[in-house]
Backbone bond lengths (Angstrom), bond angles and torsions (degrees), N, CA, C in turn:
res aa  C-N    CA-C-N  psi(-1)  N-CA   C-N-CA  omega(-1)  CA-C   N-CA-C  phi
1 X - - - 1.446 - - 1.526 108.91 -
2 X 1.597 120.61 137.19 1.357 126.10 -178.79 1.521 99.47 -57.50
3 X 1.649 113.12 175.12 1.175 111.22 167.86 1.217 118.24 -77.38
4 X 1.431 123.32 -52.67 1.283 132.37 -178.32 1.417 135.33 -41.58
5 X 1.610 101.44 -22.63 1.329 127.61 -157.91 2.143 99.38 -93.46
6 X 1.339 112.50 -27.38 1.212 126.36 177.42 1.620 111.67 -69.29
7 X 1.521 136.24 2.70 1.335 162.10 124.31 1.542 156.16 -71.19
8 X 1.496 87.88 -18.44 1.719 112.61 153.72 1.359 107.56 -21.00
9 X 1.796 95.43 -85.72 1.549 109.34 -164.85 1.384 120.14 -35.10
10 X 1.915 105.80 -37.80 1.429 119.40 -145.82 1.364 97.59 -82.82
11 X 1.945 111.05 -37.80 1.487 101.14 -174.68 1.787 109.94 -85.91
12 X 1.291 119.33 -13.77 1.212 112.95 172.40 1.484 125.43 -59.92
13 X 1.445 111.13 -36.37 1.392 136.13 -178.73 2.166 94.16 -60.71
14 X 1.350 93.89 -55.55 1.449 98.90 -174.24 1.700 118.09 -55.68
15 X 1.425 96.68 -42.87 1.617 93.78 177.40 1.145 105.61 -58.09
16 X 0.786 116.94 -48.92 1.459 128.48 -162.71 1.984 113.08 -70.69
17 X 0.743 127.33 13.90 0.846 147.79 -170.41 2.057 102.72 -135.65
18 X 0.884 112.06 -58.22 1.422 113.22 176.63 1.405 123.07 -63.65
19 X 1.209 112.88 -22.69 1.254 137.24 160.44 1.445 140.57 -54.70
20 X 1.819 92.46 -30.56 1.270 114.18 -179.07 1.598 116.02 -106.38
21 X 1.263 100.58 -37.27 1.508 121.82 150.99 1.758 116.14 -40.53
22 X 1.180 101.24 -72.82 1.848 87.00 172.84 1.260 110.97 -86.26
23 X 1.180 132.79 1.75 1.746 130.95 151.20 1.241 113.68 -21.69
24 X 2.415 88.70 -66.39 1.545 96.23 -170.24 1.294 133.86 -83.11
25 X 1.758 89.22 -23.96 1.876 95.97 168.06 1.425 103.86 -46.17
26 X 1.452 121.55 -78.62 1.461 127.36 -163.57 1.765 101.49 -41.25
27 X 1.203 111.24 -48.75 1.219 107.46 -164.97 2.147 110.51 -58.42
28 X 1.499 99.91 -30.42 1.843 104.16 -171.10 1.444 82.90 -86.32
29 X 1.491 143.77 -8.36 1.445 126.24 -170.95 1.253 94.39 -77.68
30 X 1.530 120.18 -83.40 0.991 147.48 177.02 2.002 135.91 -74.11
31 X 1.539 109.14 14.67 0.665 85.13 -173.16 1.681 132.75 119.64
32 X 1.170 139.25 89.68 1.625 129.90 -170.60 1.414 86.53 -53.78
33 X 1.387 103.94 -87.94 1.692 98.91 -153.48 1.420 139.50 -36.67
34 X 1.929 97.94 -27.81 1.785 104.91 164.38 1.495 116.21 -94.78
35 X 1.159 101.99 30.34 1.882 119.92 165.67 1.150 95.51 -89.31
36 X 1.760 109.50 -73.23 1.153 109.13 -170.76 1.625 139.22 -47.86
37 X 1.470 89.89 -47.67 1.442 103.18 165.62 1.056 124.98 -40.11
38 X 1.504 116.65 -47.90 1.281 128.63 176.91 1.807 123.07 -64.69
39 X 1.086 98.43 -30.61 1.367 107.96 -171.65 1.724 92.83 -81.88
40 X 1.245 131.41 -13.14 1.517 124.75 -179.78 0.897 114.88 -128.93
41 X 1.459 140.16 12.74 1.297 147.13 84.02 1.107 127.87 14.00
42 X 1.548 118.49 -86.18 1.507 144.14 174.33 1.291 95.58 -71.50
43 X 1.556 135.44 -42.72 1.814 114.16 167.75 1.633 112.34 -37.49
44 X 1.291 123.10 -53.42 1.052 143.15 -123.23 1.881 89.37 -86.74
45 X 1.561 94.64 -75.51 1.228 106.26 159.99 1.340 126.02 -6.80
46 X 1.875 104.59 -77.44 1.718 109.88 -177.05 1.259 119.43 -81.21
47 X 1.470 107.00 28.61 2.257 114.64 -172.36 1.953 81.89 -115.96
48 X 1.365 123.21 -32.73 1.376 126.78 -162.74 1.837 83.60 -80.43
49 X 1.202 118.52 -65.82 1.793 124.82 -172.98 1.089 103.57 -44.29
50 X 1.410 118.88 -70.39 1.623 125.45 173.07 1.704 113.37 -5.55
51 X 1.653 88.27 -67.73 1.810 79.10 -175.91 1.595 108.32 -94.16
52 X 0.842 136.69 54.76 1.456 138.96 -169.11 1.711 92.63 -131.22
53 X 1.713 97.84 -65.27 1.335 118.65 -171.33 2.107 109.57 -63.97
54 X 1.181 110.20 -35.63 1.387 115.16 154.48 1.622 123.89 -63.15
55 X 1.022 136.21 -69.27 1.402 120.88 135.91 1.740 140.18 15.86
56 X 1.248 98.77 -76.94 1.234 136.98 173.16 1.954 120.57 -40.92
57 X 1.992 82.57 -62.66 1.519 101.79 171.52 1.633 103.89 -71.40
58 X 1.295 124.44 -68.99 1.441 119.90 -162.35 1.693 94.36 -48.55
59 X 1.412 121.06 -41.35 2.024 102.96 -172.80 1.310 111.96 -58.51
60 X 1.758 127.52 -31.26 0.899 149.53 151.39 1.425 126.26 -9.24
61 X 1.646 103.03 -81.73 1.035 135.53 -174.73 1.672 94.23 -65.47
62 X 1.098 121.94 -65.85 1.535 109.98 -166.45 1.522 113.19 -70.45
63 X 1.221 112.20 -22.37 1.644 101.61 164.78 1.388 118.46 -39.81
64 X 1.396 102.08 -69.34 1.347 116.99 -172.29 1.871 114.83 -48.84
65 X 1.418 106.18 -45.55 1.433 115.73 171.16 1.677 116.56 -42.72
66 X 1.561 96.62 -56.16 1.371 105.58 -172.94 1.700 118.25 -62.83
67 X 1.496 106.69 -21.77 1.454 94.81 -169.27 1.561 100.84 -126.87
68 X 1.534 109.49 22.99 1.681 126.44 148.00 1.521 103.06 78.66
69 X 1.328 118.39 16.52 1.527 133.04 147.30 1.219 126.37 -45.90
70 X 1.650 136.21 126.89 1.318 132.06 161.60 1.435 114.73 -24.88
71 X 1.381 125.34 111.47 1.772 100.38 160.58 1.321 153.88 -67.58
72 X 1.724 93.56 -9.27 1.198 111.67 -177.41 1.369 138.24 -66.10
73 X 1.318 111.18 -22.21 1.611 107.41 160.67 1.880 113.71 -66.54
74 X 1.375 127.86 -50.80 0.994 130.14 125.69 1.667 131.48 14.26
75 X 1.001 111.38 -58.69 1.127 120.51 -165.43 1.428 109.05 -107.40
76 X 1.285 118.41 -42.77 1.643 111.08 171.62 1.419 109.43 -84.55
77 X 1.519 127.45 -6.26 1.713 114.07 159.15 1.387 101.30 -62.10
78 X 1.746 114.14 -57.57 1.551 117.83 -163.11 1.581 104.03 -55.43
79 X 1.492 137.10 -45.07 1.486 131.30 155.64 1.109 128.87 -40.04
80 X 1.476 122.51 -28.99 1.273 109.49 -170.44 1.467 103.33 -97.40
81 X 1.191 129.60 -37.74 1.257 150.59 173.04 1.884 104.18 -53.37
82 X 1.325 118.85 -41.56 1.278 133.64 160.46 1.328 116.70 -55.96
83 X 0.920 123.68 -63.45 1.894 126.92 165.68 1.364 108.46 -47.23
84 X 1.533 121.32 -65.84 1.088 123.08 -179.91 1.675 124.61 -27.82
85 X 1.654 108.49 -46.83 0.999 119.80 -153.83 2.027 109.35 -100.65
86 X 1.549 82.45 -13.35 1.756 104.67 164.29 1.747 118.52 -94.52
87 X 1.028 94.32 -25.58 2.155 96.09 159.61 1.511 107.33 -73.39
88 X 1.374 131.06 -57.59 1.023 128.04 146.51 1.469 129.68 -13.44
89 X 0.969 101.60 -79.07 2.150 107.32 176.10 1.579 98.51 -60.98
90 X 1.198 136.00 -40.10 1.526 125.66 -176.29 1.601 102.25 -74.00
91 X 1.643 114.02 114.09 1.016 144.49 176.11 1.946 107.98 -44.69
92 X 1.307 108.03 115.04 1.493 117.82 -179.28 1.363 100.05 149.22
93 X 1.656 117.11 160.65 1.448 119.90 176.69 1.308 119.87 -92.43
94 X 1.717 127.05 -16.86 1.007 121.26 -155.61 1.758 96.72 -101.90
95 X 1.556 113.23 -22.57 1.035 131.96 161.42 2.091 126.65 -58.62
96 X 1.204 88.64 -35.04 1.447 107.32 175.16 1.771 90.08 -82.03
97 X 1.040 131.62 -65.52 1.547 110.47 -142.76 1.947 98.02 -89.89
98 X 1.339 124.05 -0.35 1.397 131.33 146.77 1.610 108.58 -54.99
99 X 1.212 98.84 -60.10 1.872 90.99 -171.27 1.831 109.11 -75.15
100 X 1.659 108.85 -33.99 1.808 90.42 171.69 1.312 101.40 -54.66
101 X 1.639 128.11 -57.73 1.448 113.04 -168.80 1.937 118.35 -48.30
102 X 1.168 102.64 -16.50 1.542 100.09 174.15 1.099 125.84 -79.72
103 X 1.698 119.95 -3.90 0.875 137.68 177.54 1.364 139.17 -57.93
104 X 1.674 77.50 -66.28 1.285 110.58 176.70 1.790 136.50 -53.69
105 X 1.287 133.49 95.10 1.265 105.56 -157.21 0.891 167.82 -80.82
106 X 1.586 106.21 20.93 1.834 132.03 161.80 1.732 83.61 -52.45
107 X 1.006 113.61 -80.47 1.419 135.99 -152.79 1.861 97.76 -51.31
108 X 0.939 116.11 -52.65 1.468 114.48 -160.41 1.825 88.27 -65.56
109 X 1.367 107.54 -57.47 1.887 113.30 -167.59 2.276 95.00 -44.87
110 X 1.097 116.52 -45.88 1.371 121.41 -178.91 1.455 96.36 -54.41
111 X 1.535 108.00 -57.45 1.868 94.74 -157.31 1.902 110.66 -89.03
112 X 1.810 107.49 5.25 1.224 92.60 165.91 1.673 101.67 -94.51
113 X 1.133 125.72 -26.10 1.733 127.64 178.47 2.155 93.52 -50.22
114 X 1.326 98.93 -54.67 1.779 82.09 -174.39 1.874 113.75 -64.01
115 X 1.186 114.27 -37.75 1.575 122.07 171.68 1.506 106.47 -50.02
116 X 1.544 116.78 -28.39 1.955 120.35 174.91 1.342 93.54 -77.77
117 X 0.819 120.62 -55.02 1.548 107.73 -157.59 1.682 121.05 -73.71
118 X 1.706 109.23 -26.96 1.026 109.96 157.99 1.136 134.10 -67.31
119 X 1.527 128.23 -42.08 1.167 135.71 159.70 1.456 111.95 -49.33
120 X 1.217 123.56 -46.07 1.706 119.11 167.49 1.438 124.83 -40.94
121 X 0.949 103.16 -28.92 1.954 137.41 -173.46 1.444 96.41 -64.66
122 X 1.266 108.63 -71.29 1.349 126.58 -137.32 1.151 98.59 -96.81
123 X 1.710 131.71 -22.83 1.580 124.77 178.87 1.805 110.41 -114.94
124 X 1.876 116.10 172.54 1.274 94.73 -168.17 1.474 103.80 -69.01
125 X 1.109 118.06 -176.66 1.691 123.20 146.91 1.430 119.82 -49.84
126 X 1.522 122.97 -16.34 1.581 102.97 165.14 1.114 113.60 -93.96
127 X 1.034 127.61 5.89 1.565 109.40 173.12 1.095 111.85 -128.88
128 X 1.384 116.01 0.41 1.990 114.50 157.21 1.829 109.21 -68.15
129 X 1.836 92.24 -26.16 1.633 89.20 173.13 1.228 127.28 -77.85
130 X 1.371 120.67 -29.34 1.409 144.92 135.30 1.247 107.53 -10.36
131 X 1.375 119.20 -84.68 1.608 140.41 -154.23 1.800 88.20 -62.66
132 X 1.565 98.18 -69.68 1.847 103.85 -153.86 1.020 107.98 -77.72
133 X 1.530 138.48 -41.83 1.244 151.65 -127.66 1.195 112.88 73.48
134 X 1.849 115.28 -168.84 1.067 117.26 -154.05 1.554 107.43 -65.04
135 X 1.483 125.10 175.37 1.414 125.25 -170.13 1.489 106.45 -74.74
136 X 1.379 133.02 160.39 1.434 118.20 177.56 1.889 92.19 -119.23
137 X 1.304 132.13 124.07 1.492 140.93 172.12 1.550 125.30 -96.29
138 X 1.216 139.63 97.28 1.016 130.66 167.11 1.756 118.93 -49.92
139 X 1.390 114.43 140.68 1.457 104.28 -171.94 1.616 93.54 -169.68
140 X 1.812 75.59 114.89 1.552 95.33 -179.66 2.076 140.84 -101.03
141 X 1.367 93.39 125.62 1.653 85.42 -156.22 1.294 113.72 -65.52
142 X 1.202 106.15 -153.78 1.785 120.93 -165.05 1.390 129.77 48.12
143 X 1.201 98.62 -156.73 1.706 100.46 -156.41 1.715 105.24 -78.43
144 X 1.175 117.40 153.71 1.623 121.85 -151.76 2.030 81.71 -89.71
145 X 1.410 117.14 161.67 1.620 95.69 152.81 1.360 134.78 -79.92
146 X 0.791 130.38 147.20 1.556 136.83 -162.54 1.488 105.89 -63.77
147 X 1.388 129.71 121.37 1.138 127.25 151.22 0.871 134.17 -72.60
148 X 1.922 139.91 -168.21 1.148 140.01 -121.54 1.939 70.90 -142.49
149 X 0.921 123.46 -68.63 1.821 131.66 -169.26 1.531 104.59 -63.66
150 X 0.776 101.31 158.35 1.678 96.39 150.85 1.447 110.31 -107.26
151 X 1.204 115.61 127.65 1.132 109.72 168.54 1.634 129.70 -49.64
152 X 1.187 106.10 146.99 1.911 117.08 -162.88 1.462 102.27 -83.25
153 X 1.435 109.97 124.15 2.039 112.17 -167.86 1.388 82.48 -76.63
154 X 1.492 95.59 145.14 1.783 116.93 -175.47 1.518 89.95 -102.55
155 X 1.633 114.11 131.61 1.409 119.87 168.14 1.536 139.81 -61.95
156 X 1.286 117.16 119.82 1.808 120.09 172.83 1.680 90.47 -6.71
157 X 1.476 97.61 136.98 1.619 131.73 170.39 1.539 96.34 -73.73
158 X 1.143 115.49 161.41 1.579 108.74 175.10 1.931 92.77 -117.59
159 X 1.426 84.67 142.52 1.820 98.85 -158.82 1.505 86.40 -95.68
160 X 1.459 124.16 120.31 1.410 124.09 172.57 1.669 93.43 -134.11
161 X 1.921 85.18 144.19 1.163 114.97 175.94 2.158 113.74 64.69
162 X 1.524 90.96 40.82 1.346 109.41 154.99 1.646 98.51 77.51
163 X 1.437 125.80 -3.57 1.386 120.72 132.36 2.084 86.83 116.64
164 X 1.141 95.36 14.49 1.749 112.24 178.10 1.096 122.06 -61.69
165 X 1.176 134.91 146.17 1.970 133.02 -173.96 1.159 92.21 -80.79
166 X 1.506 107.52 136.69 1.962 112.64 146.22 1.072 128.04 -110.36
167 X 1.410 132.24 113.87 1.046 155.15 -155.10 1.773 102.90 -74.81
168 X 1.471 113.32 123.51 1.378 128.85 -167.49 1.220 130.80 -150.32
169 X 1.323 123.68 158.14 1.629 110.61 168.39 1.683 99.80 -144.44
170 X 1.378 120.09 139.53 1.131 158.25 -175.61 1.839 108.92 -67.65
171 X 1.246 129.27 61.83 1.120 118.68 153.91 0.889 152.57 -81.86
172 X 1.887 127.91 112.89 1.104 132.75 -172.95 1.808 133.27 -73.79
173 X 1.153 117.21 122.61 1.721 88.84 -160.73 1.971 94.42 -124.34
């Protein structure tokens, strides 16, 4: 069993619990019935997004297909925007105002940048290049700081076969 996976239960138990907790706050603020309302309201809402936000991704997705673009930016807006709009439709408040915030798109561009990087994680490098395109590297100029050693001169390469390129490709398996 993964590690992560040994916490499911624990955080499901928790939502679920937090859920009910500002249920009742909202509900002694304002009211049972404009709890409720509210809570099917915001159902209502993220069942209308749902298919908007599905939509949205597949036009998405085939843009990019059609004119031989990475899909992957594409595809983790249309995910995140997809979740968003499925916290939303799942009945609760704390659940509803998680998925509006996913909405939104400061917030959504942040939580599809973490969905890149995880997926980068988790698949090889050819097919994150696949997915994203090529890698993007930050790389910073000037002078390195000075160390304490000098670094040790690495010895002449030995030039074989008259010092000629060989033509190759790098497969990862």
């Amino acid at each position: 069993m993964r590690r992560g996976l040994r916490f499911v239960p624990v955080a499901a138990l928790a939502a679920v619990v937090a859920e009910l907790a500002v249920f009742v706050g909202v509900g002694r603020a304002v009211g049972f019935g404009s709890a409720v309302l509210l809570a099917f309201a915001a159902s209502l809402l993220g069942l209308v997004l749902l298919r908007r936000e599905g939509m949205r991704a597949w036009r998405g997705f085939r843009a990019a297909a059609q004119a031989g673009a990475p899909p992957g930016p594409q595809v983790t807006d249309g995910l995140v925007g997809l979740l968003g709009a499925l916290l939303l439709a799942v009945p609760g408040l704390v659940s509803g105002v998680v998925g509006l915030l996913l909405l939104v798109p400061p917030v959504r561009r942040l939580a599809g940048a973490g969905v890149r990087r995880a997926t980068e994680r988790r698949v090889s490098s050819m097919v994150a290049g696949d997915l994203f395109g090529p890698r993007r590297v930050r790389v910073r100029r000037g002078d390195a700081a000075p160390s304490a050693q000098p670094e040790p001169q690495e010895p002449e390469p030995t030039v074989v076969d008259g010092g000629r390129a060989i033509e190759g490709e790098i497969v990862e398996r």
